[in-house]
C-alpha positions as CSV (number, residue, x, y, z in Angstrom):
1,X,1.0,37.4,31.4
2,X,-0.5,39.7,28.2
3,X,1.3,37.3,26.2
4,X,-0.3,34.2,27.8
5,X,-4.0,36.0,27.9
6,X,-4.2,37.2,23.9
7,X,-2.6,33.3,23.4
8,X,-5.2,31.5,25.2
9,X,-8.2,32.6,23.6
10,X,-6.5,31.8,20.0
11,X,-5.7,28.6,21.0
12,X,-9.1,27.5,22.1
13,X,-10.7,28.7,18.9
14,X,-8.6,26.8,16.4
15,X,-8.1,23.7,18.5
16,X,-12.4,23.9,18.3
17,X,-12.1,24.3,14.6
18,X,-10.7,20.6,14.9
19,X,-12.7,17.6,14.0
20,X,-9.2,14.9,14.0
21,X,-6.5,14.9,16.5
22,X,-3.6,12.4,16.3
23,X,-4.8,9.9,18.6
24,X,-7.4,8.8,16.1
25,X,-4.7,7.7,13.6
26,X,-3.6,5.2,16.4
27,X,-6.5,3.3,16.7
28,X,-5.9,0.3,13.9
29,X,-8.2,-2.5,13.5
30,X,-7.2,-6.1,14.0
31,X,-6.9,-6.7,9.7
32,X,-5.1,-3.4,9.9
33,X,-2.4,-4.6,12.0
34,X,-2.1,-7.9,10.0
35,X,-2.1,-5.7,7.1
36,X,1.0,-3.4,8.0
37,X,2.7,-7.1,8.8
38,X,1.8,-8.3,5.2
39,X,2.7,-5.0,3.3
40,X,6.0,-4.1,1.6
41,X,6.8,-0.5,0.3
42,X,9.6,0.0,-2.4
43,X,10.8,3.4,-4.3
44,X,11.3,3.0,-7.5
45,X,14.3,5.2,-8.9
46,X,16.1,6.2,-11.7
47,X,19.4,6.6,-11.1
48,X,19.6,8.8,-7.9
49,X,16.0,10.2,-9.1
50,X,13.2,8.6,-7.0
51,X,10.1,8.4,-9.5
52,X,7.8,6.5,-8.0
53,X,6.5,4.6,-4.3
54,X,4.4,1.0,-4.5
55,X,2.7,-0.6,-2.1
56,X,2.2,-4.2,-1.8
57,X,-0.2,-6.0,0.3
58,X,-0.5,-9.9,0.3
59,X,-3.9,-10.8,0.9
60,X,-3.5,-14.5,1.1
61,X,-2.3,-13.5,4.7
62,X,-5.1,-10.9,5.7
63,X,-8.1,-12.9,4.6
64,X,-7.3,-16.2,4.2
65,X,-11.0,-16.9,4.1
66,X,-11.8,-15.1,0.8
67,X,-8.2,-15.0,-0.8
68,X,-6.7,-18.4,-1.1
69,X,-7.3,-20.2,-4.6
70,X,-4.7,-18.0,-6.1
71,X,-1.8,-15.4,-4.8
72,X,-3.2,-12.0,-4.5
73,X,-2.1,-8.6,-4.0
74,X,-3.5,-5.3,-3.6
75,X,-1.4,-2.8,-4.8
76,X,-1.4,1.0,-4.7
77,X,1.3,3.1,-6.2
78,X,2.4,6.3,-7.6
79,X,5.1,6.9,-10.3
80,X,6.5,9.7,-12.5
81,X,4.2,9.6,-16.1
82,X,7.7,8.2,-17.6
83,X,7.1,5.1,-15.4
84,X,3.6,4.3,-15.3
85,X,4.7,1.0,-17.1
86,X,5.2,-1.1,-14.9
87,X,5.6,-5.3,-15.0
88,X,4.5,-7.9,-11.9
89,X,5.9,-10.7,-11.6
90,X,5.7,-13.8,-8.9
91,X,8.3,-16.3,-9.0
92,X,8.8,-14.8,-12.4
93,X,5.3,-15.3,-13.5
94,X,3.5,-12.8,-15.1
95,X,0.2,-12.1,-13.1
96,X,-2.7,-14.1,-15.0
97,X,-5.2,-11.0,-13.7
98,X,-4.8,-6.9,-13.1
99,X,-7.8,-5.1,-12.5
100,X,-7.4,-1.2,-12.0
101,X,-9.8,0.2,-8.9
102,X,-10.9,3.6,-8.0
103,X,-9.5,5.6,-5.3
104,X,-12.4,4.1,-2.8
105,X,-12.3,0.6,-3.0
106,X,-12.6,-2.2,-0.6
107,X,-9.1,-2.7,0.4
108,X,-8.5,1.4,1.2
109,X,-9.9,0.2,5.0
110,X,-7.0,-1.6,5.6
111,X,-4.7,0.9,4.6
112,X,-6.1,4.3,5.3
113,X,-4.7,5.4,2.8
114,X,-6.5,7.1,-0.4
115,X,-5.1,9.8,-2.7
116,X,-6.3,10.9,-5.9
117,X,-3.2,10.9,-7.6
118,X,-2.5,7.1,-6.6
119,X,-3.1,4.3,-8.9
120,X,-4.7,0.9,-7.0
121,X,-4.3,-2.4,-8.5
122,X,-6.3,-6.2,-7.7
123,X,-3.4,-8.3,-9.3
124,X,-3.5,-12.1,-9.4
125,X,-1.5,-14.4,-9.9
126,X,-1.4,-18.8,-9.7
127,X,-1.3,-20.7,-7.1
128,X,2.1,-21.1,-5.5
129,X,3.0,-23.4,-3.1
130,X,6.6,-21.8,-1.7
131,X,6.2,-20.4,1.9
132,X,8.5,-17.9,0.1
133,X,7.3,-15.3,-2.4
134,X,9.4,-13.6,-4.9
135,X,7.7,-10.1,-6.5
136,X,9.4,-8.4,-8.8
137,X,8.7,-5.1,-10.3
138,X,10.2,-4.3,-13.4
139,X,9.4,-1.0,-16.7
140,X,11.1,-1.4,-19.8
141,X,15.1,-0.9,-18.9
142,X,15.8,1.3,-15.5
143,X,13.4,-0.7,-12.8
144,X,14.1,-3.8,-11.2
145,X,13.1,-4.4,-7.7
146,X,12.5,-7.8,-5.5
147,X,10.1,-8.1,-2.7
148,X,9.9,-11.5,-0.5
149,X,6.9,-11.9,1.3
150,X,5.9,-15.5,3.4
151,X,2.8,-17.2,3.6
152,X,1.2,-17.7,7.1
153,X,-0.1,-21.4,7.5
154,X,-3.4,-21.6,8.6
């Protein structure tokens, strides 16, 4: 009963200090849930060494609306200083546009996610007309990997 009276009065004060619980990170807009249907994470590694997570979003399929001359794909990554080299490519094209973004841009809403040490990425490519998409990430000789992400039809 001690145990349970100096425990209660602790617990009160630092679940006050709280202005988040869990629950909130439930909540997820209707472009947030297309968006976790439409992203593609990938480690990049070295041998057995991981040195480096990307993130791919398609936004053809989020907002069709706005994104639908071209392919594009917001992309937000972190990698190992050895690695920060990295190559795009879509159906083995090289992107025809990169443009690097700070940590709060436009397309951090449909992620929640924002970190300082995170690199984000606009990156567009040509029209393709396959349903399916082939992205390839490659550096200079130890990273290689393939992504396939399909259009929705509107």
């Amino acid at each position: 009963m001690k145990f349970f009276l100096l425990f209660l009065p602790i617990t009160i004060i630092f679940s006050a200090c709280s202005s988040k619980n869990a629950f909130e990170y439930f909540y997820m807009s209707k472009k947030q849930e297309i968006t976790q249907e439409n992203i593609q994470s990938v480690k990049l590694e070295d041998g057995d060494k991981v040195v480096g997570i990307c993130n791919i979003v398609y936004l053809n399929n989020i907002m069709p609306e706005k994104y639908n001359t071209k392919e594009y794909f917001y992309i937000y990554m972190f990698s190992d200083d050895n690695y920060k080299e990295l190559t795009f490519y879509l159906q083995k094209n090289k992107p025809v546009y990169i443009k690097a973004l700070p940590k709060d841009n436009k397309f951090q809403t449909l992620t929640k996610e924002s970190y300082k040490w995170q690199k984000y990425y606009l990156v567009e490519f040509k029209k393709v007309e396959d349903i399916k998409l082939v992205f390839d990430i490659k550096n200079r000789s130890t990273i290689s990997k393939k992504l396939i992400f399909e259009k929705i039809e509107y």
